[in-house]
N, C-alpha and C positions, 0 to 999 in steps of 0.2 A: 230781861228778855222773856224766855218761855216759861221758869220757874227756877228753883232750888229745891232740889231733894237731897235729903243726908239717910244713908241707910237702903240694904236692897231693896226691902219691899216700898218703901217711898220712892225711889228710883223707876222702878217696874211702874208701879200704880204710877207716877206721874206721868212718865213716858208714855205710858198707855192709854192718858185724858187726850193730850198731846195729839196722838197721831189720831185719836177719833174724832177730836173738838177743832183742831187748829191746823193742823199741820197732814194733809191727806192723804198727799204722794210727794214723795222726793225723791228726786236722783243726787246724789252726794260725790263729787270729785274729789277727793282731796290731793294735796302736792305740797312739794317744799316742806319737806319733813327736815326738824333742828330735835335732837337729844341731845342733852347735857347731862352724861352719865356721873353719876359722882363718884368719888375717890373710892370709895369704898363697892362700889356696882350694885350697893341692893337698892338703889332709888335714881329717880332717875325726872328731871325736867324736861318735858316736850312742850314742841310744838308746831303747825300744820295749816296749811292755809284752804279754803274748800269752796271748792265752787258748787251749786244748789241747782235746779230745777224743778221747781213744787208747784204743786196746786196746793193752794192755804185758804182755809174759810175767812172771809170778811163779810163781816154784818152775816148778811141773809145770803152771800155770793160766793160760789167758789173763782180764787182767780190764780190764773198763771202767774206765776213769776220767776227772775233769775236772781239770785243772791249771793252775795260775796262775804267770806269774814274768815277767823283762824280762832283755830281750839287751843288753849293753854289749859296743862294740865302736867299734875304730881303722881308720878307711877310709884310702885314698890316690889320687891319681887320677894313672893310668898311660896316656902315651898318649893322652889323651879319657875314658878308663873308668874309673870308681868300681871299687875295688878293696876287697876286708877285707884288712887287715894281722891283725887279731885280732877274736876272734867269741865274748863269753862268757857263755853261758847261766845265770841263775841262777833256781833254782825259789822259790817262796812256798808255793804251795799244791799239793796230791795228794791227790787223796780216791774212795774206791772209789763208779764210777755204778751202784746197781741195775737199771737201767734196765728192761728190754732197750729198745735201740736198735736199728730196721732199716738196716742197708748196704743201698742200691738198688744193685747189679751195672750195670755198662758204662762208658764211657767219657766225661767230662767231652766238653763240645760248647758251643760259644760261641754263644751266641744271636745271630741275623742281626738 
C-alpha cells in the first residue's frame, strides 16, 4: 500500500511524505471495532473497519475519492498506556468521487 515504517521517527517522516506527496485530505470514519484482549490484559489484538473521503494526488491530478478497508493491528500496554506495536492498513475498496464536494475553511471547534 502507502509504505512500512518500523520506529518513531520513520513513522513521523513516512507519514509526513504521505500526507504531502499522496494522500492531501482525508476524512476517516472508522466503526465495528473487535479487541481480543489477552489473558493476561497487557496486549491486546484489534480491529476496525473505515470508511475514507480524500483527495489523493495521481499523476499530475488531484482526485476525489471514497474508499473502504480495515486496520489490523498489535497493541501493548506500557506504563498505563495503550501502545501500537503494529498498525496495518488494508484497502477493499477506491473509487474516483465526481462529486464536487465543498471543503468549508477554518478550524474544527468543539461544541459547548
Amino acid at each position: 500500500g502507502m509504505g512500512r515504517f518500523e520506529g518513531i521517527e520513520a513513522v513521523v517522516d513516512g507519514l509526513a511524505k504521505i500526507a504531502r506527496d499522496a494522500v492531501l485530505w482525508a476524512f476517516h470514519s472508522p466503526g465495528g471495532p473487535r479487541i481480543l484482549l489477552a489473558e493476561d490484559a497487557r496486549s491486546a489484538k484489534v480491529f476496525w473497519w473505515v470508511w475514507v473521503a480524500a483527495r489523493v494526488e495521481d499523476g499530475a491530478a488531484e482526485v476525489p475519492v471514497l474508499a473502504a478497508g480495515h486496520y489490523n493491528a498489535d497493541m501493548v500496554a506500557e506504563s498505563g498506556v495503550w501502545k501500537f506495536r503494529r498498525l496495518h492498513f488494508e484497502p477493499k475498496l477506491r473509487t474516483p468521487f465526481d462529486g464536487p464536494w465543498t471543503e468549508i475553511a477554518g478550524n474544527f471547534e468543539w461544541p459547548e
